[in-house]
C-alpha positions in Angstrom: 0.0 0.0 0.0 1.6 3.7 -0.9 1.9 6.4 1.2 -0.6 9.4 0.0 0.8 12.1 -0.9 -0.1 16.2 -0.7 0.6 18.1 -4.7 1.7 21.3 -3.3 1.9 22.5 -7.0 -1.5 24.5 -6.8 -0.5 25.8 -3.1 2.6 27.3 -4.7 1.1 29.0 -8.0 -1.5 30.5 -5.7 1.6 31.7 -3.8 3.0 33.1 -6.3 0.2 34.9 -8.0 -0.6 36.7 -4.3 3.2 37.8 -4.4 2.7 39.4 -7.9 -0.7 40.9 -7.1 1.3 42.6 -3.3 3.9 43.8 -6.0 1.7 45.9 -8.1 -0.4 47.1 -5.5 2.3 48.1 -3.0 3.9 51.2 -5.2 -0.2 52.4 -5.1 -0.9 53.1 -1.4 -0.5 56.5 -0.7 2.8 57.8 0.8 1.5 60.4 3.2 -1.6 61.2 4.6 -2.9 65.2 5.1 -4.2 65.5 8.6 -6.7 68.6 8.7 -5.8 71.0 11.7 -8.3 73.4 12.8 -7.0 76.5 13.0 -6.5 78.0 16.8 -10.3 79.8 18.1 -10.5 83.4 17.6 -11.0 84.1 21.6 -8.8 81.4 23.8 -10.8 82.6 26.8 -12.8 80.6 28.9 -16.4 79.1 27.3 -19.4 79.8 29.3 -21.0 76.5 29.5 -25.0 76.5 28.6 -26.8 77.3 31.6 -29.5 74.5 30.1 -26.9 71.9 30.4 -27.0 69.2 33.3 -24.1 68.2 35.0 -24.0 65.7 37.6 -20.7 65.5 39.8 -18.9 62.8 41.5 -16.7 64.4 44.3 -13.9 62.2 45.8 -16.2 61.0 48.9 -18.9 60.0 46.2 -21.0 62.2 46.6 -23.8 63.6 43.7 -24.7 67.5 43.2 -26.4 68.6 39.8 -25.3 71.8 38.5 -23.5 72.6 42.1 -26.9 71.7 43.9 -25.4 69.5 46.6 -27.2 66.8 48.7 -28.0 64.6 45.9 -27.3 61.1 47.6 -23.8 58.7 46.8 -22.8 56.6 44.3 -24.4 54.0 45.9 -27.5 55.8 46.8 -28.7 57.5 43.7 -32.6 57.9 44.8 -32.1 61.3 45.1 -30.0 62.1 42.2 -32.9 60.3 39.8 -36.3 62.2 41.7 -34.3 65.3 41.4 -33.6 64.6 37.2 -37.5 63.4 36.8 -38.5 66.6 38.2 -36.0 68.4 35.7 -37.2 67.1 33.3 -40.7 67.7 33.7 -40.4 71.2 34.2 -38.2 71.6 30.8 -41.4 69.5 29.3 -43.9 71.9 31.2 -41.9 75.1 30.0 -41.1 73.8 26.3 -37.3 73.2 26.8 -36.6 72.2 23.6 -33.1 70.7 21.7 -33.0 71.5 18.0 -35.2 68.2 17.2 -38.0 69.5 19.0 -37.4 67.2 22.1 -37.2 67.7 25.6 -33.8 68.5 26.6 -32.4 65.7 28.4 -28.5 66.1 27.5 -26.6 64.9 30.7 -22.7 65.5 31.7 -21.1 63.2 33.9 -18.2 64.3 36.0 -16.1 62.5 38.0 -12.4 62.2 39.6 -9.7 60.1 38.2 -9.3 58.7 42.0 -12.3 56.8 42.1 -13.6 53.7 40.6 -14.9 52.9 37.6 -18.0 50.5 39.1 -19.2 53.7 40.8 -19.4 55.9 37.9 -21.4 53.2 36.1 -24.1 53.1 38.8 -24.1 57.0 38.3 -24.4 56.3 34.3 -27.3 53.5 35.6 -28.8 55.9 37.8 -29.1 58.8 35.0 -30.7 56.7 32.4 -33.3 55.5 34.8 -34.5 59.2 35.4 -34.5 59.7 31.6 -31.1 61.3 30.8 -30.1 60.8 26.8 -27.7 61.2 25.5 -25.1 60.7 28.6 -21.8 62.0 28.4 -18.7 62.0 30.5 -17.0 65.2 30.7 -12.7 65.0 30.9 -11.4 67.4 32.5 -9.9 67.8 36.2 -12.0 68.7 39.5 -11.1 71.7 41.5 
């Protein structure tokens, strides 16, 4: 009985038709790529925020405030933090606080430390969503 035996013929044509096709292609990729730079703003000032923006912060000791309003619960106790955003929101609903697709503005910034974990900024996130926050962002800058 013979040993079988594997034609690697059709392996190596297959080879070498790849190796041609890299050969013709390569010299076509561009060299460079132009990176578009915005230019530097007009006033380097500081940027008022939008007084209609929400900003919920998480101090060192985990604790909430919106917009500076302290007393706002923990991390781990975020009650307060989502009766407090339901009644936002109702009033921008009641008063006609609009975002440019004619929705209620909900638009929520999360702040937090570096320090602390990330677990307790995700029950923050949790917490947020529940009272109706969208979209939820997480703003990346440093705490005083």
């Amino acid at each position: 009985m013979s040993t079988p035996k594997i034609n690697v013929t059709p392996l190596i044509d297959v080879l070498l038709v790849l190796l041609i096709i890299f050969m013709v292609v390569a010299p076509l990729k561009p060299a460079s790529f132009q990176a578009k730079v915005p230019n530097a703003p007009i006033n380097s000032g500081i940027v008022e925020p939008d007084p209609r923006s929400l900003v919920v912060t998480i101090d060192g000791h985990l604790k909430l405030s919106l917009n500076k309003e302290t007393g706002l619960g923990t991390a781990d106790d975020t009650s307060p933090l989502i009766a407090k955003l339901r009644s936002t929101f109702e009033q921008r609903e009641a008063n006609g606080v609009l975002d440019e697709r004619g929705r209620v503005l909900k638009i929520l910034f999360i702040k937090a430390p570096k320090n602390i974990g990330y677990g307790n900024v995700v029950k923050v996130i949790d917490a947020v969503k529940t009272a109706g926050a969208e979209p939820v962002a997480l703003q990346i800058d440093y705490l005083e």
